[in-house]
N, C-alpha and C positions, 0 to 999 in steps of 0.2 A: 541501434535499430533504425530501421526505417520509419521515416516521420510522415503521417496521413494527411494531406487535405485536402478540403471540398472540391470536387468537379464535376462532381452532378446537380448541378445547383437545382433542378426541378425537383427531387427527393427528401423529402426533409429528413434533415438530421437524425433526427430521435425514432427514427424507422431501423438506422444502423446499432441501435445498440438493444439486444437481445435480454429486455425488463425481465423476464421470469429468471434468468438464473442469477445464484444465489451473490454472486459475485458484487451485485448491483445495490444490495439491499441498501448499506448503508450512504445510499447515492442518490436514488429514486426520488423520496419526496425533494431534495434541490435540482434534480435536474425536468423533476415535476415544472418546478417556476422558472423555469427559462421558457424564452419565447419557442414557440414549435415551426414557424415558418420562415426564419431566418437564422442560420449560426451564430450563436450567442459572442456579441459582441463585448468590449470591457466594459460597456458601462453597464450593460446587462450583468454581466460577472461582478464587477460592483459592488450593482444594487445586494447583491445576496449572502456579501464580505457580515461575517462577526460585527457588532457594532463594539468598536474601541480599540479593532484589532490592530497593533503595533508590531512592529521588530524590536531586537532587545537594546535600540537606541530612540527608542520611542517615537518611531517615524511610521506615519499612520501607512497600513499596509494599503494598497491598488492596485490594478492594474491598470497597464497603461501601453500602448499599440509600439510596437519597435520597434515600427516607421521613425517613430518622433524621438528615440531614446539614440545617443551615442551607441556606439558597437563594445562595449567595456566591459570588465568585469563583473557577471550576472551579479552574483552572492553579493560581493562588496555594496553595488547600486540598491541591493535590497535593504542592506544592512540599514545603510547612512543613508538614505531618501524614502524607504518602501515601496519605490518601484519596482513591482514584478512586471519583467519584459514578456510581452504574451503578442504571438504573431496573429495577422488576424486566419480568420476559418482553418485551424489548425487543432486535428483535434489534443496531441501530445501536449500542448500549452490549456486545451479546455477541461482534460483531466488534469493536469496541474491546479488550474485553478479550482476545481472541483473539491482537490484534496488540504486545500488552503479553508475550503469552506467548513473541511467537516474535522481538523486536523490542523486547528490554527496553531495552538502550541507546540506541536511537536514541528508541524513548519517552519515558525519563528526560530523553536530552539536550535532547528539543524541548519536553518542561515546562521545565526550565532555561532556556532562550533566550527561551518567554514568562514567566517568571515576570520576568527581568533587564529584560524589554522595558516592565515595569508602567508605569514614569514617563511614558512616551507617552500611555497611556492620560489624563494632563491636557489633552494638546491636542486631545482626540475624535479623534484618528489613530490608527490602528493597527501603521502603521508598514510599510516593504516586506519588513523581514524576520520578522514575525509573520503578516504577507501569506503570504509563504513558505511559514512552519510551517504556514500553516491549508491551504494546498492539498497538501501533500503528508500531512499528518495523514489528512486527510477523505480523497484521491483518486493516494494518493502510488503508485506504480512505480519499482520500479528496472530498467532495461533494462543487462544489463551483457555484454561482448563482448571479445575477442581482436585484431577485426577493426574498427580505426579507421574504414576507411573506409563498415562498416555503421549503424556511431550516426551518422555524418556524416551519413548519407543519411536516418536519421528526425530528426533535428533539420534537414533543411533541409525536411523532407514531399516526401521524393522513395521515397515508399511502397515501387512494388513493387524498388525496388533493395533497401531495408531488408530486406523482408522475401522478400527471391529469390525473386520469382515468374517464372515461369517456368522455372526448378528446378524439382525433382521434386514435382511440383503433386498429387500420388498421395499426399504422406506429408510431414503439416507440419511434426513434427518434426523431419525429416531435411530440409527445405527450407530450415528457418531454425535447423538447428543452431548459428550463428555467430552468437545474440542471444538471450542467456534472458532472463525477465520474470519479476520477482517484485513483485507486487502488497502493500505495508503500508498502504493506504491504508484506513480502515474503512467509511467510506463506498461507497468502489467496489467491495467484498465485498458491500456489504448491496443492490445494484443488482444482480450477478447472482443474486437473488430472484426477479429479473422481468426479465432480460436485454435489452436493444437494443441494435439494432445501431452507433447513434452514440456510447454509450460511451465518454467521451474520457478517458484518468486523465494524470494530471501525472506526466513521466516524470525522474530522476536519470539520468545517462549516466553510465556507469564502464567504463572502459579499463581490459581485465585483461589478464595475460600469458599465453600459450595454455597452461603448466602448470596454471593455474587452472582453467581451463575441461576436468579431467581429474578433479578432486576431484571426492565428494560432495556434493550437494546442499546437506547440512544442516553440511556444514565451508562452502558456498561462502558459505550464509544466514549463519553465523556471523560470518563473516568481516566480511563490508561490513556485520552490523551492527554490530559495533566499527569498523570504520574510519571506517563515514559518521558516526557520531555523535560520534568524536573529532575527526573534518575540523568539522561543526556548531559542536562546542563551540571552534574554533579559531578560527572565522568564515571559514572559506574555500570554503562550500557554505554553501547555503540563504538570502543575504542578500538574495535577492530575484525575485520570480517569475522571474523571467529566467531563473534557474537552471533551469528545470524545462522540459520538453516537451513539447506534447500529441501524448498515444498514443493513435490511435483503438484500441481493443483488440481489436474486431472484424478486426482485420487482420492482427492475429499468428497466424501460419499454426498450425491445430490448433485455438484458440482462439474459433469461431466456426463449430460444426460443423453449425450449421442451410443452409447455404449452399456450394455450390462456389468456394471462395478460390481462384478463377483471374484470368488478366489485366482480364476484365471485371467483377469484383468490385469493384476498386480504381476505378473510374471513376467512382465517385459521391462527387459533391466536397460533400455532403451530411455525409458522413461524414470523406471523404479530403481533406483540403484542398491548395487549390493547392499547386505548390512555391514554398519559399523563393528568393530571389535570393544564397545566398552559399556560401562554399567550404568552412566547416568551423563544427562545432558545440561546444559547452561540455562537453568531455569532464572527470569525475574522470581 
């Protein structure tokens, strides 16, 4: 996709990105502490890195401008240095580092899985499980629920079951309380810049037990980002697109507030694709 950066330098940054929808939440209070009158530079990025955070060869993670880095392999240079290459006033490198901030494990673990995966790289392949990492990297969602039978229903694209339409179509929150969505994907952060409606992200399904779904937010983030990235590094998630789901995101109720998310919403198969023909989906 097309990559954004600054050219209107009188506007401050943090004017482009649209705080009230839902997409932001688990982003907001860190890009709260970024400067507001200059594009967050790496040492500003930085300042706001995990303290201790490493790669899984123990090399302290940074960023660092790349002006100053050789032109080489991204992954590998993160692996064995912790240099993350980040251009400056770019914002596809500022949600990168954003999702480093909120989603250090699971970043860590998915430089790990490409750095081990280098050896394919001989046969010009990249492999189904680098495949993987790259769609959930760029376009990754976690959709995670209580209610088995609602992830069922977006992994077969049997929409408005997923997302209770027809429920209290007044209040999307409370129509699809039984399916949160969190967005690590950096790519599909740097898309609602300029929002549409076909928006598809690659979605992780994770079966939680309904005390979970009672904690805070930022225990729940924590949570599956240690989990999924010790499932990653086990190899029992991410070995191959398969694993993954497309989410039109347009359709998670709340999520899409330029338009009425009612029953005739979902009809456009433009956006909503057919349903699947089968009975259950690839739940964690």
């Amino acid at each position: 996709m097309r990559q954004s950066s600054i050219q209107d330098k009188p506007v401050l940054w943090k004017s482009r990105i649209e705080s009230e929808l839902p997409v932001w939440q688990d982003y907001f209070e860190t890009i709260g502490q970024l400067p507001d009158h200059h594009f967050p530079t790496c040492n500003d990025l930085n300042a706001l890195l995990p303290r201790g955070l490493t790669s899984h060869s123990d090399q302290a993670i940074r960023f660092c401008s790349s002006n100053t880095l050789p032109n080489d392999d991204y992954e590998q240079r993160i692996y064995s240095t912790g240099q993350v290459s980040t251009r400056a006033e770019n914002w596809h490198d500022l949600f990168n580092a954003l999702v480093w901030m909120r989603f250090p494990r699971i970043k860590s673990a998915m430089n790990a899985l490409h750095y081990r995966a280098r050896p394919e790289n001989k046969t010009g392949t990249r492999g189904a499980q680098r495949d993987a990492l790259t769609l959930f990297d760029e376009c990754g969602a976690i959709v995670f629920s209580d209610q088995p039978e609602l992830l069922n229903a977006l992994f077969a694209h049997r929409w408005k079951q997923a997302f209770q339409v027809g429920g209290n179509d007044h209040d999307g929150n409370s129509r699809c309380s039984g399916l949160q969505v969190i967005i690590p994907g950096h790519a599909m952060l740097e898309k609602y810049l300029s929002p549409y409606k076909a928006m598809t992200a690659k979605a992780l399904l994770v079966e939680v037990d309904p005390p979970f779904m009672k904690l805070r937010r930022n225990q729940q983030v924590d949570f599956l980002d240690d989990k999924i990235s010790r499932q990653m590094m086990a190899g029992t998630v991410m070995s191959s697109p398969g694993d993954l789901t497309p989410l039109p995101v347009a359709g998670i109720p709340g999520w899409w507030p330029w338009d009425d998310q009612k029953q005739e919403f979902y009809n456009n198969t433009h956006v909503f694709r057919a349903p699947k023909n089968v009975n259950s989906g690839n739940c964690l």
